[in-house]
VEXDREN-2710 file (C-alpha; in Angstrom, 1 decimal):
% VEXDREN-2710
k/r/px/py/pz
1/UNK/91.4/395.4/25.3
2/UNK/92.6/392.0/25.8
3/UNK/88.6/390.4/26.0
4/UNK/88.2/392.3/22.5
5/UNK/91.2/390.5/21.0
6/UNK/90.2/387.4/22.3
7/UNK/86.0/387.8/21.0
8/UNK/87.9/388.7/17.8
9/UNK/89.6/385.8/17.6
10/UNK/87.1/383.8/18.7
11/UNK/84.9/384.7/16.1
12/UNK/87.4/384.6/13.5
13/UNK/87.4/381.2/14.6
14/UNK/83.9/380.5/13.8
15/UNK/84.3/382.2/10.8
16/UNK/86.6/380.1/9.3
17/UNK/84.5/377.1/11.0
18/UNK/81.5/378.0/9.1
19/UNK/83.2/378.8/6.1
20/UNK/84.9/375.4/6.0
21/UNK/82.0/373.4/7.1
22/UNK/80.2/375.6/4.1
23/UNK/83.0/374.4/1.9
24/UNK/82.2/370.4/2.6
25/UNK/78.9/370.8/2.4
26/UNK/79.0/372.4/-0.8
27/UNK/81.3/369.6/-2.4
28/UNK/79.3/366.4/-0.7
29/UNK/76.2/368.2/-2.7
30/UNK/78.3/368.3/-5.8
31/UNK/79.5/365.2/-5.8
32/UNK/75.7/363.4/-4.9
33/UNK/74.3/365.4/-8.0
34/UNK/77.1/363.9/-9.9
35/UNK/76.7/360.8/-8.8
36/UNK/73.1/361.2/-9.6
37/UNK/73.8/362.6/-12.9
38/UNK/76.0/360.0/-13.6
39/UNK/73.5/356.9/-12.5
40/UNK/70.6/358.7/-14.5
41/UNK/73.2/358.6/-17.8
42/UNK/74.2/355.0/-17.0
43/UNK/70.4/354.2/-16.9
44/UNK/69.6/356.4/-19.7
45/UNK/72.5/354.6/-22.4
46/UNK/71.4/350.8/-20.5
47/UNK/67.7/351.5/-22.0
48/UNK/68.7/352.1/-25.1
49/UNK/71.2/349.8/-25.0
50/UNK/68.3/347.1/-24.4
51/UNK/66.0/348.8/-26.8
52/UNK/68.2/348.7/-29.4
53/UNK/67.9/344.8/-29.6
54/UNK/64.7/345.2/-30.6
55/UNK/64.4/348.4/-32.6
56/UNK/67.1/346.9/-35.1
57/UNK/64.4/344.7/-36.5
58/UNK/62.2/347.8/-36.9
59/UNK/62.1/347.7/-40.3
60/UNK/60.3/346.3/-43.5
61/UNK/63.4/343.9/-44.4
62/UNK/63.2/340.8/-41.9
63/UNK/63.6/338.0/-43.2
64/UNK/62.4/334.6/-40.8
65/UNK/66.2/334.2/-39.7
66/UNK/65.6/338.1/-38.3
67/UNK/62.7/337.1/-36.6
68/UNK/64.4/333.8/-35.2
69/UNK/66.5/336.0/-33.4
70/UNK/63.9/338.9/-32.1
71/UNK/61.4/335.8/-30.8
72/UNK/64.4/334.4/-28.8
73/UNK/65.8/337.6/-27.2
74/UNK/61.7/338.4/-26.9
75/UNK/61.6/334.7/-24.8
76/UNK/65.0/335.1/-22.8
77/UNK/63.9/338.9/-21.8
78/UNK/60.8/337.5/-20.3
79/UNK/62.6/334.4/-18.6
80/UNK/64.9/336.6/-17.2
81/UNK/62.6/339.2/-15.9
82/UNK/60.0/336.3/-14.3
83/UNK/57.6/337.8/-16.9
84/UNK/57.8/341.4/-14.8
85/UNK/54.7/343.8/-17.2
86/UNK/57.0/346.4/-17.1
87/UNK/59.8/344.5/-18.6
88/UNK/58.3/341.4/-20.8
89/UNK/58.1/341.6/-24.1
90/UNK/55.2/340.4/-26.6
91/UNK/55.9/339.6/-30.1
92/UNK/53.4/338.5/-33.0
93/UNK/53.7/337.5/-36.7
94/UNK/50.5/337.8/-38.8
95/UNK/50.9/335.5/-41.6
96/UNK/47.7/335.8/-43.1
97/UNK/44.1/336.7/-42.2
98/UNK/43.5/333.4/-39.8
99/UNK/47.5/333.1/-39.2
100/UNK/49.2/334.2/-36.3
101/UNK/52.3/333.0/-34.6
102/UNK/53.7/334.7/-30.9
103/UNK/55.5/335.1/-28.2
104/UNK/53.8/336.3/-25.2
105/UNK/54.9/338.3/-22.3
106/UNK/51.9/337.1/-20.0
107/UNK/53.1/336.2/-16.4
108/UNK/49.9/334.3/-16.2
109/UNK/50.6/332.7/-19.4
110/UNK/54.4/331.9/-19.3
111/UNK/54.1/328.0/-18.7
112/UNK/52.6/328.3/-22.7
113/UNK/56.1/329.5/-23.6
114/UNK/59.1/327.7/-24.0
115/UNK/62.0/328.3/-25.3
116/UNK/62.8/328.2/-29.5
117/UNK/58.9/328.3/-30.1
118/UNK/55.7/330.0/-30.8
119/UNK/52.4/330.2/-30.0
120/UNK/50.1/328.8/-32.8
121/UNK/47.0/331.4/-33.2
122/UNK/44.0/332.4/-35.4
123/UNK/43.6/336.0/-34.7
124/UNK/45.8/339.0/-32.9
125/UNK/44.4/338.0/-29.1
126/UNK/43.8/334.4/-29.5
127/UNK/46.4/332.2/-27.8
128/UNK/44.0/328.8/-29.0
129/UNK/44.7/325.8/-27.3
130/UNK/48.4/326.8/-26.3
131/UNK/49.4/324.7/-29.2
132/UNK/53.4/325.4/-30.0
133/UNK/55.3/325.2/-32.6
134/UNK/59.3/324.8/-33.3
135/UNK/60.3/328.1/-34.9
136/UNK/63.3/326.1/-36.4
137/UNK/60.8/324.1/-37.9
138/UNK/58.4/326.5/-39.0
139/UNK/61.1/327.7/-41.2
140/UNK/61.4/324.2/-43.0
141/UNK/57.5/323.6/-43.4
142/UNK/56.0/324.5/-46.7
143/UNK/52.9/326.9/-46.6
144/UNK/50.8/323.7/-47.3
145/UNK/51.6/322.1/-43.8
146/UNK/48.6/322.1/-41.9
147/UNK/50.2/323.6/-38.9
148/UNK/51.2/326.8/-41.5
149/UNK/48.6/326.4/-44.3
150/UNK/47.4/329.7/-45.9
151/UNK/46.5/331.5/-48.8
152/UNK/49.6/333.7/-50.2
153/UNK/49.9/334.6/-54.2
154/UNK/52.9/332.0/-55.2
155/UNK/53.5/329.8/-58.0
156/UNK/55.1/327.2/-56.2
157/UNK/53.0/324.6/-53.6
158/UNK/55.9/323.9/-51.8
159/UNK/57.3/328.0/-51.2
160/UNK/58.7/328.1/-47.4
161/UNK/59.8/331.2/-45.5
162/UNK/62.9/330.5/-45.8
163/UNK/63.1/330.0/-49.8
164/UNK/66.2/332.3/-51.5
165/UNK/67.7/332.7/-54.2
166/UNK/71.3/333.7/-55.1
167/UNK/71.9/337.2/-57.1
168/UNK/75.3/337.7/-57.9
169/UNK/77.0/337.6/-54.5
170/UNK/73.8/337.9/-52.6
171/UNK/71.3/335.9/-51.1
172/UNK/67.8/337.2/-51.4
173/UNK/64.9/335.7/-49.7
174/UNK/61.3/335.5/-51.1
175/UNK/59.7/336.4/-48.3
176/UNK/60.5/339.4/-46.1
177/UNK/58.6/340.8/-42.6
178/UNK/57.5/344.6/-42.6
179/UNK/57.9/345.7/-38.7
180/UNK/53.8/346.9/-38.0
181/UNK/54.4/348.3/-34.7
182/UNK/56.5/348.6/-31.6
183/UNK/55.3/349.9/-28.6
184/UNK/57.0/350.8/-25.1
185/UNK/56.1/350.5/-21.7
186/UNK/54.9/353.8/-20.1
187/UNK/56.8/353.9/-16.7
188/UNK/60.3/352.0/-18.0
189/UNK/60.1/352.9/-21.0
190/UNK/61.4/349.7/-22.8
191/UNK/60.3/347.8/-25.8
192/UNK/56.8/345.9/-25.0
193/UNK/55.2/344.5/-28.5
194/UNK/56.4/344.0/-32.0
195/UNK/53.9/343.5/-34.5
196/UNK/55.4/341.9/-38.0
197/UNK/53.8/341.0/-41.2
198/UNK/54.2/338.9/-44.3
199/UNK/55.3/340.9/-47.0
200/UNK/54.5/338.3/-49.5
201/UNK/56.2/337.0/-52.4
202/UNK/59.4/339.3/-53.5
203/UNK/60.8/337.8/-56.7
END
C-alpha cells in the first residue's frame, strides 16, 4: 500500500513536470511568433515607409522642383546602399524625342553619378559619354541651351522649366512631369525606376 502511494505520487509528480514544462514551451512559442509577427510588421510599414518617398511623386503634377527632390533621394538611396540591385534606384526624364536626363542605379556605373546631377542622354538606354549636368542648373537654362535644346510648342525662345506665373495666391508652373512608370524590385519589393515626361506647355 505504501509503494502505491509513493508511484502515485511519483507520477503526479511527472505530471505536473510535463504539464509545466508543456506550459513554457507553449509561451516561448508564443512569444517567438510574436516577435516574428512583430518584425514582419516593422518590415512591412519600413517598405512602405521608404516607398512612399517615391510614390508621392507618382503623379502627372511634378513640377522640376518635384523632380529636384526624387533625383536626390534617388542618388542618396543608391549611395547609401553601395548601389545594392535590389535596393538602387534608377530615375529618367524624357524631355523630348532625342532628350533624356537620369539617374542611374548601376553599381558598375556609379562613379558617372554624383551628387545634385544627371546624366545627359539621347535615348532611354544611352548613358552617352557620361556627360553630367547640374540639376540646379538645368532649371535656369532656357530650352535653347545646347546642353537642353529641343523642340517643344512655346511662344517664348527663352521658356525654362522653371517659368511660373502667379494666379491669385498661387504659383503655377508652365511646365509639369506626368509620372510614366514606376516599377519595384521582385524579391524586396522597393521602388526601382521612375520614368517622367514633359507635359509641355500648361498656360
Amino acid at each position: 500500500m505504501e509503494n502505491a502511494s509513493k508511484a502515485l505520487i511519483i507520477a503526479g509528480g511527472v505530471l505536473i513536470g510535463v504539464l509545466i514544462l508543456s506550459m513554457f514551451v507553449y509561451v516561448f512559442r508564443s512569444a517567438a511568433k510574436t516577435n516574428q509577427s512583430y518584425d514582419e510588421k516593422m518590415a512591412q510599414e519600413q517598405l512602405e515607409a521608404y516607398n512612399a518617398g517615391f510614390e508621392v511623386y507618382n503623379r502627372d503634377n511634378n513640377t522640376i522642383m518635384d523632380l529636384l527632390t526624387v533625383i536626390n533621394l534617388a542618388y542618396d538611396t543608391n549611395v547609401s546602399c553601395d548601389y545594392d540591385p535590389q535596393n538602387s534606384v534608377e530615375i529618367l526624364i524624357k524631355i523630348s524625342e532625342n532628350k533624356y536626363f537620369r539617374v542611374l542605379g548601376d553599381y558598375d556605373k556609379k562613379n558617372y553619378m554624383s551628387k545634385n546631377r544627371v546624366l545627359i542622354a539621347s535615348n532611354e538606354k544611352d548613358i552617352g559619354s557620361g556627360k553630367t549636368v547640374s540639376i540646379y542648373d538645368l532649371v535656369n537654362k532656357t530650352f535653347g541651351d545646347d546642353v537642353f535644346k529641343f523642340q517643344i510648342p512655346s511662344s517664348d525662345e527663352n521658356d525654362k522649366l522653371s517659368t511660373t506665373k502667379l494666379d491669385g495666391n498661387e504659383t503655377k508652373y508652365k511646365y509639369l512631369f506626368k509620372c510614366k512608370e514606376i516599377r519595384y524590385d521582385l524579391k524586396s519589393g522597393k521602388v526601382e525606376f521612375m520614368k517622367f515626361e514633359l507635359d509641355g506647355p500648361q498656360y
